[in-house]
C-alpha positions as CSV (number, residue, x, y, z in Angstrom):
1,X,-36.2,190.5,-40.8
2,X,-32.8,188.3,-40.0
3,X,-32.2,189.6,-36.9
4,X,-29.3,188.2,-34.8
5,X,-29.4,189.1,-31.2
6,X,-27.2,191.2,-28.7
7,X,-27.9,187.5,-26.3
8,X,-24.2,186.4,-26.3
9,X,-22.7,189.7,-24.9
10,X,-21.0,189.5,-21.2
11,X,-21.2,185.2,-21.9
12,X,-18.0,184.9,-23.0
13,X,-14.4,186.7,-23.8
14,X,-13.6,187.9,-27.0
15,X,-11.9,185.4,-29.0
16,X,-9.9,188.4,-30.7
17,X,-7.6,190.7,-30.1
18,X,-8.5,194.0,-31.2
19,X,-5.6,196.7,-32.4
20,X,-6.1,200.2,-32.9
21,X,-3.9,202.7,-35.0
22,X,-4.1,206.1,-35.7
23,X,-1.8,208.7,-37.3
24,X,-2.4,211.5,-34.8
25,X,-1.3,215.3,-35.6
26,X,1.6,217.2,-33.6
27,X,0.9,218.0,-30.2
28,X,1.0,221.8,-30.2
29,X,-1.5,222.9,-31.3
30,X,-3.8,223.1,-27.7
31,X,-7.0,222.2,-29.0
32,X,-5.9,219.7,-31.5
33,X,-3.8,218.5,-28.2
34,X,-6.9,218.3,-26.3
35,X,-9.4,217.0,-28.3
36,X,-6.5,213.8,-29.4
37,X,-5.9,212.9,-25.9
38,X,-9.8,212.6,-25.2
39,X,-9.7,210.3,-28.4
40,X,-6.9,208.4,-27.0
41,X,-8.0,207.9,-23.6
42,X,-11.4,207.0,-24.7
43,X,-9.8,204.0,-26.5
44,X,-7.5,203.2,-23.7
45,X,-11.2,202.7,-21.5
46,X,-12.5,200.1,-24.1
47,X,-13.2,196.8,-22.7
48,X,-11.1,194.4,-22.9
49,X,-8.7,197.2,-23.4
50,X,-6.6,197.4,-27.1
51,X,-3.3,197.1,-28.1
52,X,-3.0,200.6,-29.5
53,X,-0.7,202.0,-32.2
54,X,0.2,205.6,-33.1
55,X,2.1,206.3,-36.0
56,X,4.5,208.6,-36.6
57,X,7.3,210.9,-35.3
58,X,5.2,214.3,-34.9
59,X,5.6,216.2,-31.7
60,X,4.2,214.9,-28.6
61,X,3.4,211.5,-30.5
62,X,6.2,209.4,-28.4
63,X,5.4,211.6,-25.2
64,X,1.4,210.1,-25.1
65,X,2.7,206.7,-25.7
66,X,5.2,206.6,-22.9
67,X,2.6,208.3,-20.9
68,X,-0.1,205.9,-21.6
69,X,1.9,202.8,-22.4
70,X,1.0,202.5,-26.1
71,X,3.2,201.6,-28.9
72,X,4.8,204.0,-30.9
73,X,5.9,203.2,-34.6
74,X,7.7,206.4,-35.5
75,X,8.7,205.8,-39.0
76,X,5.8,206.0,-41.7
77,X,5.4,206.4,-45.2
78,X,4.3,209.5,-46.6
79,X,3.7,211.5,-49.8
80,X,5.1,214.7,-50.8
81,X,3.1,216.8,-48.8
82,X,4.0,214.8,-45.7
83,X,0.6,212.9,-45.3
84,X,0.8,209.3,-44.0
85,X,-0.2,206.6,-46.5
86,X,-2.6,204.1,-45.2
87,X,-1.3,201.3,-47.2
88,X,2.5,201.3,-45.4
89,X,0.3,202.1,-41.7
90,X,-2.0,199.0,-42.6
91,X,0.8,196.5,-43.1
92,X,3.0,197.8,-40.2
93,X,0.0,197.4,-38.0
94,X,-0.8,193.7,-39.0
95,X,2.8,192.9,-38.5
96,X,2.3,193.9,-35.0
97,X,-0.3,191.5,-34.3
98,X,0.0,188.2,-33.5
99,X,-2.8,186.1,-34.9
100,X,-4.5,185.6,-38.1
101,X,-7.8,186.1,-35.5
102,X,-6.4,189.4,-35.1
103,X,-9.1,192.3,-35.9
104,X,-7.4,195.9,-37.0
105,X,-9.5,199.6,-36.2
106,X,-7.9,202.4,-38.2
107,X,-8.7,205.3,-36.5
108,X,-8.8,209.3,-36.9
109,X,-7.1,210.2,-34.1
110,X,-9.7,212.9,-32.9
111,X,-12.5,210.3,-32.7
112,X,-13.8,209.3,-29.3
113,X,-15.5,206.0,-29.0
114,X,-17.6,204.2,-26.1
115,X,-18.5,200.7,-24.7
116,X,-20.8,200.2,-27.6
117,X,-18.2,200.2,-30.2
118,X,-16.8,197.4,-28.2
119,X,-20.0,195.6,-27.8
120,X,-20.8,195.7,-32.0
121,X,-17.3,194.4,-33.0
122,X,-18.0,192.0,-30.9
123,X,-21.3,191.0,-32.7
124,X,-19.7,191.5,-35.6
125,X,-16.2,189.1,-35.1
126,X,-18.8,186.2,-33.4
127,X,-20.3,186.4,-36.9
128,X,-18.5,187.2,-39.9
129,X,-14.9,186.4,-40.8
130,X,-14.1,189.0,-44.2
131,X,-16.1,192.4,-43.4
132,X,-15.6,196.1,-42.9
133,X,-17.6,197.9,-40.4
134,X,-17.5,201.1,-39.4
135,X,-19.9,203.8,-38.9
136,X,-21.4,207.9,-39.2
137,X,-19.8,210.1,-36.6
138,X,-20.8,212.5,-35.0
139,X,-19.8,216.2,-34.9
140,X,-19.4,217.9,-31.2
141,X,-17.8,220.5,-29.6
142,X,-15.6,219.7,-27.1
143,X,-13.2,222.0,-25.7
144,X,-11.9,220.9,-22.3
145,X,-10.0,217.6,-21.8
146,X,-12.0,215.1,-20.3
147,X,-12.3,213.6,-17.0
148,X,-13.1,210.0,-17.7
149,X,-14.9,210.2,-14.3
150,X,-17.8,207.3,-14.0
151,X,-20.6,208.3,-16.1
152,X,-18.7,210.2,-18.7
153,X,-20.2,208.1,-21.2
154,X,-23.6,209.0,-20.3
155,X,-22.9,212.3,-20.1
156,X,-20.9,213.0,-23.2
157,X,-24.4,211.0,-24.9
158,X,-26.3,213.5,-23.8
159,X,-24.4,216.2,-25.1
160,X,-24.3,214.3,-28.4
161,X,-28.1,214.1,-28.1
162,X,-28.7,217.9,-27.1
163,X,-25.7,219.3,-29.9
164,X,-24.3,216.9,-32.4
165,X,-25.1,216.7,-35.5
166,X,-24.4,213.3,-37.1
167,X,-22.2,213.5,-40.5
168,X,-23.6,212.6,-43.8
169,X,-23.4,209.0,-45.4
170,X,-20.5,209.4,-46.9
171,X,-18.3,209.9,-43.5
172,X,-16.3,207.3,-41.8
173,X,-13.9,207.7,-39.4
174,X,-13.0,204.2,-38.2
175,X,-12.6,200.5,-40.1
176,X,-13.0,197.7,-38.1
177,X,-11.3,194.9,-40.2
178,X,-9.9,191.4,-39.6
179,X,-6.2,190.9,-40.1
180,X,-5.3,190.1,-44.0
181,X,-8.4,191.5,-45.5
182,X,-7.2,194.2,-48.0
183,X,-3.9,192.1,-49.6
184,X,-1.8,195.1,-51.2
185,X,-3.4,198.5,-50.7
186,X,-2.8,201.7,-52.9
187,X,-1.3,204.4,-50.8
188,X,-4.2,206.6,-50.4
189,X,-3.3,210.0,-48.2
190,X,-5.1,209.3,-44.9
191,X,-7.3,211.8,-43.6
192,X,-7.9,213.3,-47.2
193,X,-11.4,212.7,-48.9
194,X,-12.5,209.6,-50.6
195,X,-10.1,207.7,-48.8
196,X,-13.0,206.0,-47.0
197,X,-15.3,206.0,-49.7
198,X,-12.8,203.9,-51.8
199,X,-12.5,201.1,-49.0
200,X,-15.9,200.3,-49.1
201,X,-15.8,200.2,-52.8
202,X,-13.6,197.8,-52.2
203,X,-14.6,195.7,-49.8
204,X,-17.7,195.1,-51.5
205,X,-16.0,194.3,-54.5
206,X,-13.7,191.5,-52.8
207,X,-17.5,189.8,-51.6
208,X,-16.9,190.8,-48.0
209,X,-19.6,192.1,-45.8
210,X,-19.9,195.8,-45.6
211,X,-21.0,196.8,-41.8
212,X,-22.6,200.1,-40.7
213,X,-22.8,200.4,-37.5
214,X,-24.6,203.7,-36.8
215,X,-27.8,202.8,-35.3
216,X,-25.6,201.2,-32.6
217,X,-22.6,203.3,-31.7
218,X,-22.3,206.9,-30.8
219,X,-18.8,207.7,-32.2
220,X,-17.9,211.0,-31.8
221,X,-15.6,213.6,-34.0
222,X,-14.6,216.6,-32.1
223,X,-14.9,219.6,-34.2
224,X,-11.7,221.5,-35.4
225,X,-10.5,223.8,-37.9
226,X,-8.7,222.8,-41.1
227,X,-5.5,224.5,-42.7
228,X,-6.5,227.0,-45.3
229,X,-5.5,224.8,-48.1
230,X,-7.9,221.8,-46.8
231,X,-10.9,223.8,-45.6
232,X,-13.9,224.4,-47.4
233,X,-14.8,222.9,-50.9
234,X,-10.8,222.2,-50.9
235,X,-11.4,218.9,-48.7
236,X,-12.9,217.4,-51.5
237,X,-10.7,218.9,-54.9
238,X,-7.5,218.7,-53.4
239,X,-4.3,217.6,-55.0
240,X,-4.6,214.0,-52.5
241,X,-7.9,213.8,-52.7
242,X,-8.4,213.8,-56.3
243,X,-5.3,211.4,-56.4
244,X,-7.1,209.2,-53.8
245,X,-10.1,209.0,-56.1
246,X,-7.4,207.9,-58.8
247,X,-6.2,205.5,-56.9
248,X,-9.5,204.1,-55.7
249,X,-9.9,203.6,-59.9
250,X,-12.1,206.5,-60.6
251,X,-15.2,208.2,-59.1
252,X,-17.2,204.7,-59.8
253,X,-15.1,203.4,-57.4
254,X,-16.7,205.0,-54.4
255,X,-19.3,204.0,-52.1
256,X,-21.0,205.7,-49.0
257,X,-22.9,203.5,-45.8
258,X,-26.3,203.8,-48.2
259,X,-24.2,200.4,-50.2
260,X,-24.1,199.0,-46.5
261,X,-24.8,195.2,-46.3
262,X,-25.8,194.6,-42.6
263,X,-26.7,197.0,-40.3
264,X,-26.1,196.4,-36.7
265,X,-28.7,198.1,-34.2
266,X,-29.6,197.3,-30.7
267,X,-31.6,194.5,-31.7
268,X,-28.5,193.1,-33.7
269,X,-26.6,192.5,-36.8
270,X,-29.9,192.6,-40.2
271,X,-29.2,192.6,-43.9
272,X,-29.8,195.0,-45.6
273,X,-30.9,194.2,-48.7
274,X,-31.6,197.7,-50.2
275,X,-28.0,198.7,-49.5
276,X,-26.7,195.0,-50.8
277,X,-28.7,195.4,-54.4
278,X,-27.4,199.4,-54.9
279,X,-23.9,198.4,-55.4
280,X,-25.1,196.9,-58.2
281,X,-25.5,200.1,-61.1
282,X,-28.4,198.3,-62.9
283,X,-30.1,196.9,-59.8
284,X,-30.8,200.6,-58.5
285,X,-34.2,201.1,-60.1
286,X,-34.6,197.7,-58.4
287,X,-33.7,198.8,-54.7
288,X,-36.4,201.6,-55.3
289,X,-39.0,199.7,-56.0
290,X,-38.7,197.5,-52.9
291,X,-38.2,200.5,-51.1
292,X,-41.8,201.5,-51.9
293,X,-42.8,198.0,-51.6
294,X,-41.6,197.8,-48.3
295,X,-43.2,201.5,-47.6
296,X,-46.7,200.2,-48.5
297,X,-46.6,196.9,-47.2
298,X,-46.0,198.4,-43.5
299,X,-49.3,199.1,-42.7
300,X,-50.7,196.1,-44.2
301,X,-48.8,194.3,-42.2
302,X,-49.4,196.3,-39.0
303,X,-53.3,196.0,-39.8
304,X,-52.8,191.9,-40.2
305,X,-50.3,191.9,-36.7
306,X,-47.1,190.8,-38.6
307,X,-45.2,193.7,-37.6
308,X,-42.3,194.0,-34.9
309,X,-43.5,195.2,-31.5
């Protein structure tokens, strides 16, 4: 197994500077209200702390940025039903940073990340330069705005632990990405399905390293209802979803974490050859096999004393 270790953490300063951006919904509804400004302040928190982005002009947006010093870019592209388009957010956003070591985190703005999402980009940016990585939510319950009091990461893990349920393979919610990767993105509706499925399609098919970073980060999407016409089996056979599959090129044109690459865990970033050989159609009978190989070989090896303690 290519393991490469956690060691470096607290050594050394990032040699990055990591943006975030998110397109977050008006501020009137009160739960959507609360559960965005946990997301927000949980980003704020992150260490070193990001240069954060919302886009734009719904009610409360410019509020929250003057309240919590962020930058506010009010004027976005969108498509006729008033959805952002992520290509027009993507370029804005890398025209706001600085270097070409930049790294860029689209966001959903009602997802709350930790200190080990920090920790795993950093692994991640000491070792590859073109990549993607993200990772699997999970779903929670949170109703009351909160405190940010030491300890509130421990405690909202436990929570997670006791009452979320984490989201199926095909779910991202955030893309870590270094400045310049994508070149000239379609305008695919944000927040609509198959958005995400398409950019890992896509990375893969521009040779860079797709990430999932699961096993290592507890990212968390506070649950929330959906407007009528999104809800439901309508997520996925929308008007702007099924446009974002066009877009993308077609269904064959999606991917889920299973086409992952590497894998980074608390031991560090491994390759994951399974999920490297099934974006290749043909090669999928082939990633079974080894998948049974690998299943029979385990005890062998535990027998002989080759496996991991």
């Amino acid at each position: 197994m290519q393991y490469e270790l956690f060691r470096t953490f607290g050594n050394s300063q990032p040699h990055f500077m990591l943006t975030l951006f998110a397109s977050p919904k008006a501020f009137v509804d009160s739960h959507i209200a609360t559960i965005q400004r946990n997301a927000i302040r949980s980003w704020i928190r992150l260490e070193p702390r990001p240069r954060v982005i919302l886009f734009g002009n719904e009610i409360g947006t410019a509020e929250i940025c003057k309240e919590f010093s962020l930058t506010h870019i009010p004027e976005v592209e969108v498509n006729e039903f008033g959805t952002p388009l992520l290509n027009d957010i993507v370029r804005k956003a890398e025209a706001c940073s600085s270097s070409s070591a930049d790294l860029l985190c689209y966001v959903n703005a009602d997802i709350i990340l930790m200190s080990d999402f920090s920790r795993a980009v950093e692994l991640v940016a000491a070792r590859k330069s073109r990549f993607l990585m993200g990772a699997r939510p999970w779903n929670l319950d949170v109703e009351q705005e909160l405190s940010f009091e030491d300890g509130w990461e421990e405690m909202i893990s436990a929570q997670v632990a006791a009452d979320g349920q984490l989201r199926s393979e095909r779910s991202c919610d955030f893309f870590v990405f270094p400045r310049g990767l994508w070149g000239d993105l379609p305008p695919f509706a944000i927040g609509r399905a198959y958005f995400d499925n398409a950019l890992l399609h896509r990375v893969r098919r521009m040779g860079g390293a797709l990430i999932d970073a699961t096993p290592a980060t507890v990212s968390i999407h506070q649950n929330h209802g959906y407007p009528r016409h999104l809800g439901g089996v309508a997520m996925l056979d929308n008007t702007e979803a099924l446009r974002n599959v066009a877009l993308a090129g077609g269904p064959g044109r999606r991917l889920t974490w299973k086409s992952s690459t590497y894998l980074v865990s608390d031991e560090g970033l491994r390759f994951n050859t399974l999920g490297f050989l099934r974006f290749f159609g043909p090669w999928s009978r082939t990633s079974k096999l080894l998948r049974q190989f690998i299943d029979v070989a385990k005890p062998v090896k535990r027998i002989l004393g080759f496996s991991r303690s």
